[in-house]
LUMLUMZA-768355 format. One record per residue (C-alpha): y, z, x. Coordinates in Angstrom, 3 decimals, padded with zeros to 6 digits, always signed. Each point is the difference from the previous one (the first is absolute). Layout:
<sites>
SITE       py       pz       px
SITE        Y        Z        X
...
</sites>
This chain:
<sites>
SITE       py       pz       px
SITE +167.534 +086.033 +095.416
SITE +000.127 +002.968 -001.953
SITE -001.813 +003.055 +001.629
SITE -001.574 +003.128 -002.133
SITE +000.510 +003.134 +001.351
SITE -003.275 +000.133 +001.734
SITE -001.308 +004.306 +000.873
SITE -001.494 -000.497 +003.285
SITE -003.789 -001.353 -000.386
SITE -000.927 +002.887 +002.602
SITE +000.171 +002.282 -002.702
SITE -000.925 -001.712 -003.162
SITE -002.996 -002.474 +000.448
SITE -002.722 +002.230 -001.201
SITE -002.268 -000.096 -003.312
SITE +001.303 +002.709 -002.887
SITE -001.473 +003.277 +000.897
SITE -001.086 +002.904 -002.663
SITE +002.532 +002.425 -000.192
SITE -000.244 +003.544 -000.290
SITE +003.093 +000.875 -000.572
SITE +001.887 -000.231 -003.662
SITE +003.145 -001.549 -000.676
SITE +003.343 +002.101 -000.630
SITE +002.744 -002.135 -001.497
SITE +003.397 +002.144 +001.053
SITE +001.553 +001.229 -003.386
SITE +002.996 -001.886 +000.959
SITE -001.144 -003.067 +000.334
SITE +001.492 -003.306 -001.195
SITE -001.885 -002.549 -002.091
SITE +001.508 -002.666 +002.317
SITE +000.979 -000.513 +003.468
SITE +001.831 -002.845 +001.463
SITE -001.373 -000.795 +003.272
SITE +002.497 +000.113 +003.189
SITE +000.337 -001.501 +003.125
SITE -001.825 +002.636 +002.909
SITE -001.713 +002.025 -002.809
SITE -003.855 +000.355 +000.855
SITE -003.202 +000.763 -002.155
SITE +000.308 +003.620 +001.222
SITE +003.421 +000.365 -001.326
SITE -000.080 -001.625 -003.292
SITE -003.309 +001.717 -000.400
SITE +002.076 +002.913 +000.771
SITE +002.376 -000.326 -002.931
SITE -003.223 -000.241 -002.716
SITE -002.511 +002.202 +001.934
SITE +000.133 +003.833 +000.557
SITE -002.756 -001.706 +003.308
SITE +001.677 -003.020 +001.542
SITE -002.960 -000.152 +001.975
SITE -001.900 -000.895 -002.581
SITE +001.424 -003.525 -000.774
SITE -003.066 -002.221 -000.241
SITE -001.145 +001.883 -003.581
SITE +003.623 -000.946 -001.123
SITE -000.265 -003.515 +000.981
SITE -004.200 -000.921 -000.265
SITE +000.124 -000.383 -003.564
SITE +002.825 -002.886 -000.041
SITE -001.023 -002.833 -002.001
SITE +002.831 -001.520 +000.796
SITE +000.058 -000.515 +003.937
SITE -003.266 -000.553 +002.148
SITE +001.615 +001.362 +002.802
SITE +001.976 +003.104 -001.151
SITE +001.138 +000.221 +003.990
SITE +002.268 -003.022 -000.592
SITE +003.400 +000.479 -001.924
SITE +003.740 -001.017 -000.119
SITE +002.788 +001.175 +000.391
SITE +001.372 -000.234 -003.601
SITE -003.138 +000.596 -001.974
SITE +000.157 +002.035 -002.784
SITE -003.049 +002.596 +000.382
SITE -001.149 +001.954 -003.661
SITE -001.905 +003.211 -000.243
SITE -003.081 -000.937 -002.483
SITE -003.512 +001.738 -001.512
SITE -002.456 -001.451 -000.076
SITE -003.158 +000.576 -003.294
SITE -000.966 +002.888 +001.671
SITE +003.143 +001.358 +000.814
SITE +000.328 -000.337 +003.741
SITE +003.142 -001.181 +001.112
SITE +000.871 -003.053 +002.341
SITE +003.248 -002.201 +000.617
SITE +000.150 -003.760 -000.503
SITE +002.345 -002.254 +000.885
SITE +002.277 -001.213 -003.433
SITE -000.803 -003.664 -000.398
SITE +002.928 -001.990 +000.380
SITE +001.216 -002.060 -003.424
SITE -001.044 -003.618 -000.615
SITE +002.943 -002.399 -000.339
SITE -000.730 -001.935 -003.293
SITE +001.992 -003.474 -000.441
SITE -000.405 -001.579 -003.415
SITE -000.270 -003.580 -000.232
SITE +001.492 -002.726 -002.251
SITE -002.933 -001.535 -001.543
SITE +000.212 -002.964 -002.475
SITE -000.048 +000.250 -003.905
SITE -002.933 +001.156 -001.339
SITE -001.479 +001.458 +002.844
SITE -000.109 +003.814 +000.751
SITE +002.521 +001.258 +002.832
SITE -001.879 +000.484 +003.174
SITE +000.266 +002.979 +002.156
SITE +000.449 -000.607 +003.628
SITE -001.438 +003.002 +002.252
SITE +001.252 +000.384 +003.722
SITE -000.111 +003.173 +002.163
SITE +003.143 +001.153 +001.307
SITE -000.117 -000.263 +003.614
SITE +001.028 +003.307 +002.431
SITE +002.877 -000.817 +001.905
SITE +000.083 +002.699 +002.971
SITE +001.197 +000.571 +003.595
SITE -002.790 -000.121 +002.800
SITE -000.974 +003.125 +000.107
SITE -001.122 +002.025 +002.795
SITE -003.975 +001.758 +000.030
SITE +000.516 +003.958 -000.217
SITE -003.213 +002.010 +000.431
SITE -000.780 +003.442 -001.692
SITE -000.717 +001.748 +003.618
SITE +002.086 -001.653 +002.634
SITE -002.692 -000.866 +002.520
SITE +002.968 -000.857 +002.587
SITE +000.734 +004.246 -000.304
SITE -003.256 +001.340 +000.573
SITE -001.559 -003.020 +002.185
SITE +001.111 +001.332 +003.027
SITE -001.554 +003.808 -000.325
SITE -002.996 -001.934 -001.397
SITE -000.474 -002.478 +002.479
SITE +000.824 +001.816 +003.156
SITE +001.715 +003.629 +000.163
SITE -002.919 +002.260 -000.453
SITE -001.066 +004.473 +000.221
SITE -002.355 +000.203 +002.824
SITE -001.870 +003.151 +001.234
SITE -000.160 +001.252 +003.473
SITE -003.333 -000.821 +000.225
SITE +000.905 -003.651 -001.429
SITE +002.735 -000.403 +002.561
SITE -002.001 +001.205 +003.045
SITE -002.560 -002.798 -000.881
SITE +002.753 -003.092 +000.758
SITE +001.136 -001.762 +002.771
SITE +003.456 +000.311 +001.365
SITE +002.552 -002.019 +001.253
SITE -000.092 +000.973 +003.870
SITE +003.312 -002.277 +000.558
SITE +000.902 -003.672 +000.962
SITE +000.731 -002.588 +002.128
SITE +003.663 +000.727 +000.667
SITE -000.425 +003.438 +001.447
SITE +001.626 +001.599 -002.915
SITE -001.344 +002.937 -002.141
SITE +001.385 -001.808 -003.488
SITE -000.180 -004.400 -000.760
SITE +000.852 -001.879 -002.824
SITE -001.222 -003.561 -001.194
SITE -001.905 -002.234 +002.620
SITE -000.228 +002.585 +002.224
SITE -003.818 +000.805 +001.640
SITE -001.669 +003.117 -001.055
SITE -002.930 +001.771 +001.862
SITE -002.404 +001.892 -002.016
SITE -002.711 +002.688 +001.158
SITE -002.864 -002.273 -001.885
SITE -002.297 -003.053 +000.062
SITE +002.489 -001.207 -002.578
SITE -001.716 -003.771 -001.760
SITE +002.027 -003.406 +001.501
SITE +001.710 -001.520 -002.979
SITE -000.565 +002.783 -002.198
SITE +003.841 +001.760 -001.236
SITE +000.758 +003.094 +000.426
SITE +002.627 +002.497 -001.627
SITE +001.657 +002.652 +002.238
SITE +000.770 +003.497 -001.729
SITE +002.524 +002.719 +000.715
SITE -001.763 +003.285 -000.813
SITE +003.090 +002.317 -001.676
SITE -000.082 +003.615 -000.868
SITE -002.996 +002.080 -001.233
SITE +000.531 +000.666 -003.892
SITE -000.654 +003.710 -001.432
SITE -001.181 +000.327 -003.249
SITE +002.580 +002.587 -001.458
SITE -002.524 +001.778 -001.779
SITE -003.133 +000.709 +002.093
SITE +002.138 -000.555 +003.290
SITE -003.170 -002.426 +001.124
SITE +000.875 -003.370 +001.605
SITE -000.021 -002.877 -002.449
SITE +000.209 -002.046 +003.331
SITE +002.214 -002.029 +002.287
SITE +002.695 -002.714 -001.857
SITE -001.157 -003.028 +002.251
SITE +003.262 -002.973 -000.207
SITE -000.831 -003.623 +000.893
SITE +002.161 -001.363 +003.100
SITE -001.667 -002.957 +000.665
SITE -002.855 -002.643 -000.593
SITE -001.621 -002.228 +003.010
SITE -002.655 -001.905 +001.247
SITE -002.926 -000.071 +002.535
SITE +000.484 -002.208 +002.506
SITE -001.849 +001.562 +002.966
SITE -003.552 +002.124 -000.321
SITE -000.146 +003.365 +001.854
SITE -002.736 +001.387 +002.350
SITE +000.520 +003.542 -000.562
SITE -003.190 +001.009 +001.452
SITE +001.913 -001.506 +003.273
SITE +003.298 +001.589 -001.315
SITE +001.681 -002.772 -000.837
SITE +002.237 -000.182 -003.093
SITE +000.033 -002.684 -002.645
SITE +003.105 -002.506 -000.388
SITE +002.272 +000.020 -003.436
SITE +002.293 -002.602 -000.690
SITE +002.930 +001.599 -002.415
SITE +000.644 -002.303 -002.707
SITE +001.948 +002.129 -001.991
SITE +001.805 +003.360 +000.831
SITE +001.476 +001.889 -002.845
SITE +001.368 +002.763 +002.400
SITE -000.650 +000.790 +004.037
SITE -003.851 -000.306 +000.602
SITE -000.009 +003.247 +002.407
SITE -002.653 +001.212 +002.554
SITE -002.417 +002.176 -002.188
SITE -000.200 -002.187 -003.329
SITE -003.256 -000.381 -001.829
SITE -001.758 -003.127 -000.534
SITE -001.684 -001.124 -002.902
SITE -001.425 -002.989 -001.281
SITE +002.317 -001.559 -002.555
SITE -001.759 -000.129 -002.280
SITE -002.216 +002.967 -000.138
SITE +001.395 +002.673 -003.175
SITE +002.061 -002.816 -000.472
SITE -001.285 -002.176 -002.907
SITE +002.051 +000.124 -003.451
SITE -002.139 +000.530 -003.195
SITE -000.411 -003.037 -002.422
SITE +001.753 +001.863 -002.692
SITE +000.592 +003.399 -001.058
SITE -000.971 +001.756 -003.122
SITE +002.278 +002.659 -001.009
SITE -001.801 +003.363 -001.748
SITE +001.016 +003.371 -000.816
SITE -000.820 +002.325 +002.964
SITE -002.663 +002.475 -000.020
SITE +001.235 +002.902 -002.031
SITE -001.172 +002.531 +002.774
SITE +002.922 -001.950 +002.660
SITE +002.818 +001.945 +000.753
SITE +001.772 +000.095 +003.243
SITE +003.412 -000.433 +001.391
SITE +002.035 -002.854 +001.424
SITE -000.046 +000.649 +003.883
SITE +001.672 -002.739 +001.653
SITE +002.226 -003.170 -000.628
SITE +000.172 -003.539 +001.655
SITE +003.831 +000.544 +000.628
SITE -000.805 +003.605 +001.151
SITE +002.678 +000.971 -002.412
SITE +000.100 +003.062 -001.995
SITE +000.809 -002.136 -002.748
SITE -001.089 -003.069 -001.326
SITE -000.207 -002.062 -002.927
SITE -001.782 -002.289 -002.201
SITE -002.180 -002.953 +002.091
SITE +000.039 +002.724 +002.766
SITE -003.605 +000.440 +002.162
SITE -000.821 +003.500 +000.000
SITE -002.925 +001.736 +001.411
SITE -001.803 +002.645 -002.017
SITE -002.591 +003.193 +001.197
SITE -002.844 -001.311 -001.867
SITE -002.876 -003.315 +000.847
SITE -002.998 -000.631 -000.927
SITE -001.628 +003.356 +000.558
SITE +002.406 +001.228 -003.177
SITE -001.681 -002.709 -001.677
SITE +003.306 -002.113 +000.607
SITE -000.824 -004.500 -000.895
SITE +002.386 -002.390 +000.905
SITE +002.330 -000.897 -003.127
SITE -000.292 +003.330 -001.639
SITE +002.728 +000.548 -001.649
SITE +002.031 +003.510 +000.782
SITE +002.511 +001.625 -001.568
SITE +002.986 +001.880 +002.324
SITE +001.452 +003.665 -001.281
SITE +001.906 +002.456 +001.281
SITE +000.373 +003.578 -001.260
SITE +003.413 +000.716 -001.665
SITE +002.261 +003.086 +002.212
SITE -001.475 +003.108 -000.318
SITE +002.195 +002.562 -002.299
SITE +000.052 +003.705 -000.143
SITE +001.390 +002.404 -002.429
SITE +003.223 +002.333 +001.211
SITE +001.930 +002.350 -000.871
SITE +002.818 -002.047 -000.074
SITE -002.562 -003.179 -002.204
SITE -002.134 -002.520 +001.363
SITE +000.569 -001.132 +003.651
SITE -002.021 -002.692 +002.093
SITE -001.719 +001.550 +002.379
SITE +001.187 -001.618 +003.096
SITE +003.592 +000.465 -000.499
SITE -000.390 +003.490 -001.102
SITE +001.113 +002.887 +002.198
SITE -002.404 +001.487 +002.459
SITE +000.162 +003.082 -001.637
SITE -000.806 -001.270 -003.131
SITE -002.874 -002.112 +001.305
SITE -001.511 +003.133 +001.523
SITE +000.778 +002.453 -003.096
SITE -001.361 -002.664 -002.512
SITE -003.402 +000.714 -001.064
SITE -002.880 -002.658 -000.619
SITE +000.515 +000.184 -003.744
SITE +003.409 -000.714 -000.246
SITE -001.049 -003.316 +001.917
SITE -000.953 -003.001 -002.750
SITE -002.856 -002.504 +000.556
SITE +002.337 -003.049 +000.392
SITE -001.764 -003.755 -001.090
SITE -000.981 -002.724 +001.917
SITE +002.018 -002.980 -001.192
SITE -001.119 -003.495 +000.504
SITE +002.210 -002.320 +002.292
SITE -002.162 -003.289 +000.084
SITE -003.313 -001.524 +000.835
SITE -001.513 -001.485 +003.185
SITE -002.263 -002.517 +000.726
SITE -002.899 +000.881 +002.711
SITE -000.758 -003.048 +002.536
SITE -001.551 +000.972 +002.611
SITE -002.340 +003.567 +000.691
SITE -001.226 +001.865 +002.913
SITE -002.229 +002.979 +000.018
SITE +002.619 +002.568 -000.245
SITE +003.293 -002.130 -000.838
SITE +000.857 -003.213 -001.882
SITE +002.980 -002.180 -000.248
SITE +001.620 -001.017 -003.640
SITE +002.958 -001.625 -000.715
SITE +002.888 +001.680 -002.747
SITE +000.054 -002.492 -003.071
SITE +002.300 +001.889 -002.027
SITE +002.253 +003.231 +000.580
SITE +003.120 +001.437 -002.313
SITE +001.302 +002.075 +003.177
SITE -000.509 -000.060 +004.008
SITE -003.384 +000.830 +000.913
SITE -000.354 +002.728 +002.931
SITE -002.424 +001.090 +002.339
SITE -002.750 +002.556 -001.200
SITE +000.801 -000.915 -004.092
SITE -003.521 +000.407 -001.752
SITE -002.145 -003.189 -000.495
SITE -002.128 +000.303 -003.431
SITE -002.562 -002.151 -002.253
SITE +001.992 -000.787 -002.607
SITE -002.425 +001.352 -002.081
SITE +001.756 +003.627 +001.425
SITE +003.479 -001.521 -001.143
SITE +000.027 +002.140 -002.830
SITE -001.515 +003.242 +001.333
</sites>
């Protein structure tokens, strides 16, 4: 059977939306693309579109497909206008085979029509967002509070006498925990600092373990409920936090991606590798949620502000390899304004109050911690 590449339905199965924002076909665009095993809507969108993100007003106007979502390896993609001018890319039709047939005297020739039939490898289904990347921090790692924290149960040990257990081991938690009901088990990490105020964003909470109810507590008695570990991703220590599994849990049916509010700007505080730096597909954490007016699948764009230079005696110097002397001696004018040049663009998936968590779709050079995150409509500024 042959098999389209199919962009994952998670993202995709929604009615066309209005769009705000206007296409911007990159000067250097081709008029035609040959698709390629691995590419994604994101990155061929990329090669016609100044706003990848913006894919579905490239592809909603195809006559030619009903599902633009769906395309081979092989297909030859062209950059069109439509009557009004607005640009869109179909997929070239492939040529008819025409065989003409022998016919006997007298009688007109015949033509024979027969589509030519795509011969292809089975192909594998490629998504535009890699759900398998970001399920994880979706599903289960999460930024609680203090306050959050000091709410949930805890893991007071188990049934070996041990202060750490793996899978099938017994759990007791401080709770009248529901029978049958599963559980997941939390290791709360290290408080994050927002760089720039110095307030806490809040604690990076890790997933070591889901479980099950199998015995009720009585804690008005003081006795604990009973886990049973079905799965232990690391040590389930004395002190871990339980939470139902599925509570803050639940994927979204889709996500829509949209320029970011133009007021957003923050900075890139933290990493899922706890690198310095990272890369594209990368989870990063950024200093801004939903109180900065932050939605889930706003689209971000990364900068970072080019090495400050000063003017010497001796010519222009950067700044932080210049002498001490000369830093000191150097007055503010002879200091330039450096730019802010763009690196790449994020994806936001998931927002807290103060914090949210997007995923790097595109970068030309390592990202780092505290590099500028930007609407893109501040690209050029």
């Amino acid at each position: 059977m042959i098999k389209k590449i199919i962009l994952s339905a998670s993202f995709f199965t929604l009615p066309w939306l209005s769009f705000a924002d206007e296409l911007q076909i990159n000067e250097e665009a081709p008029q035609t693309y040959i698709v390629e095993e691995g590419d994604t809507l994101w990155d061929i969108s990329s090669i016609f579109l100044e706003q990848p993100w913006l894919w579905p007003q490239l592809w909603r106007l195809n006559p030619e497909i009903s599902n633009p979502h769906l395309i081979y390896p092989g297909d030859v993609l062209r950059l069109v206008y439509d009557e009004q001018g607005e640009p869109q890319l179909i997929v070239e039709q492939e040529p008819v085979v025409t065989e003409v047939v022998e016919a006997k005297p007298r009688v007109k020739p015949t033509i024979k029509l027969s589509p030519q039939l795509r011969k292809q490898m089975k192909k594998e289904p490629i998504q535009t967002l890699p759900l398998n990347v970001i399920a994880p921090y979706m599903q289960y790692d999460h930024l609680l509070t203090q306050a959050e924290i000091d709410e949930l149960p805890h893991v007071l040990g188990n049934d070996d006498g041990q202060k750490s257990g793996i899978d099938n081991h017994k759990l007791y938690v401080n709770d009248d925990l529901e029978v049958g009901k599963s559980y997941a088990i939390y290791h709360v990490g290290a408080e994050i600092i927002d760089p720039e105020t110095e307030l806490p964003l809040g604690f990076d909470v890790k997933l070591t373990g889901t479980a099950q109810a199998i015995r009720a507590g009585d804690m008005a008695n003081r006795r604990p409920s009973t886990l049973l570990v079905n799965s232990a991703n690391r040590e389930i220590r004395s002190g871990n936090v339980v939470m139902p599994i599925n509570e803050g849990q639940l994927l979204p049916s889709f996500f829509t991606m949209q320029t970011a509010d133009e007021s957003i700007r923050g900075i890139i505080v933290k990493s899922s590798s706890d690198g310095r730096e990272f890369g594209k597909l990368e989870v990063i954490m950024i200093n801004r949620g939903s109180d900065d007016m932050v939605k889930v699948g706003d689209i971000l764009s990364i900068k970072r502000q080019s090495p400050a230079i000063v003017e010497t005696r001796n010519g222009p110097e950067y700044k932080k390899t210049a002498s001490r002397w000369t830093r000191m001696s150097t007055s503010d004018e002879a200091e330039y304004n450096m730019p802010e040049e763009s690196l790449g663009h994020v994806m936001v998936f998931k927002v807290y109050e103060n914090a949210s968590m997007a995923l790097i779709m595109r970068t030309s050079k390592p990202i780092r911690l505290q590099d500028v995150v930007v609407s893109p409509a501040q690209e050029e500024m």
